[in-house]
C-alpha positions in Angstrom: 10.2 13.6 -17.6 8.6 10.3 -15.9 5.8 12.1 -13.8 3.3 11.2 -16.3 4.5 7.6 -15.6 4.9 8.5 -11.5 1.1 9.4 -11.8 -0.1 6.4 -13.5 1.8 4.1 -11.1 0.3 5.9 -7.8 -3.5 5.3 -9.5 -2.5 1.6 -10.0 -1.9 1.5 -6.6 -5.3 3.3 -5.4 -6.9 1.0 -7.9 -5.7 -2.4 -6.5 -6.6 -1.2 -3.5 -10.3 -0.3 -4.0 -10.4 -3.8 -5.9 -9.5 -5.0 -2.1 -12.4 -3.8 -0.9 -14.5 -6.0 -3.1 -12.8 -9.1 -1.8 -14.9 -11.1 0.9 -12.6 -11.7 4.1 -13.4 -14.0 7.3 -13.5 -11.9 10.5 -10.2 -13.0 12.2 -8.0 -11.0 9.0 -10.3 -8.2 8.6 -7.4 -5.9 10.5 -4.9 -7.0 8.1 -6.9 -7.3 5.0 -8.2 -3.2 6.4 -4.2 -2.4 6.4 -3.6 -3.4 3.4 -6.2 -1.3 1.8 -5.2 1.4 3.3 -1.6 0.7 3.0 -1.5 0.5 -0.9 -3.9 3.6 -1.0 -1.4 5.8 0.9 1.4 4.3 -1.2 -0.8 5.8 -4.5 -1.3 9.0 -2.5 2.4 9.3 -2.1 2.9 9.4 -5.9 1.1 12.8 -6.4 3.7 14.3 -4.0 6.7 12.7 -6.3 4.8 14.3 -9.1 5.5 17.5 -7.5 9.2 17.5 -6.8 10.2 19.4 -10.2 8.4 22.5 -8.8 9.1 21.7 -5.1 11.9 19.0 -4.0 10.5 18.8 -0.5 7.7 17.2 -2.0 9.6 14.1 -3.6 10.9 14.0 0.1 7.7 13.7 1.5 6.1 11.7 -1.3 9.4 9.1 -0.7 8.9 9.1 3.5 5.2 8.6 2.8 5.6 5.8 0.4 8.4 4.4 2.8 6.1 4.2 5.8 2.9 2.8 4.0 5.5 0.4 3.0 6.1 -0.9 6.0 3.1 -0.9 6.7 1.6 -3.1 3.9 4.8 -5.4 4.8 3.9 -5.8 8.4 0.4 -7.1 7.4 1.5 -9.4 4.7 3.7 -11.1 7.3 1.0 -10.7 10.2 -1.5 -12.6 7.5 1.2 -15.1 7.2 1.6 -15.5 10.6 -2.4 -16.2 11.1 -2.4 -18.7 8.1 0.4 -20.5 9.6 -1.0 -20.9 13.1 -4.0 -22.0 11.3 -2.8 -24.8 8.8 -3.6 -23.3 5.4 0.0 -22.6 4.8 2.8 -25.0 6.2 5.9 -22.8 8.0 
């Protein structure tokens, strides 16, 4: 079985996350930088409901829909934080 590995994965995911939190930000990414906190802790989250889906498989459903929309989520902030770096200079287009 790989939910030992499953559940190792989803706490490297909280764990980056809370490491975010220690990283100073200006003020006009703090929404983003916020996102992507919470988007990589929801994606570790989702892991302890793929843990369950040997007892329960609508629990890997919703572990995979959960880790699909924090996905997105993290995704959409990346590209908004490229977006702001771009209008700003510090990255060329």
């Amino acid at each position: 079985s790989a939910l030992p590995t499953i559940k190792d994965t989803g706490a490297l995911y909280m764990s980056f996350s809370k490491q975010l939190q220690k990283v100073p930000v200006p003020v006009g990414i703090v929404e983003y930088h916020l996102t992507l906190m919470n988007g990589f802790y929801g994606m570790g989250q989702s892991f302890s409901y793929l843990q369950q889906m040997e007892d329960n498989g609508l629990y890997g459903v919703v572990g995979i829909a959960l880790y699909k929309e924090y996905a997105l989520r993290v995704e959409s902030s990346l590209l908004d934080l490229r977006d702001y770096f771009v209008q700003y200079g510090i990255l060329q287009p």
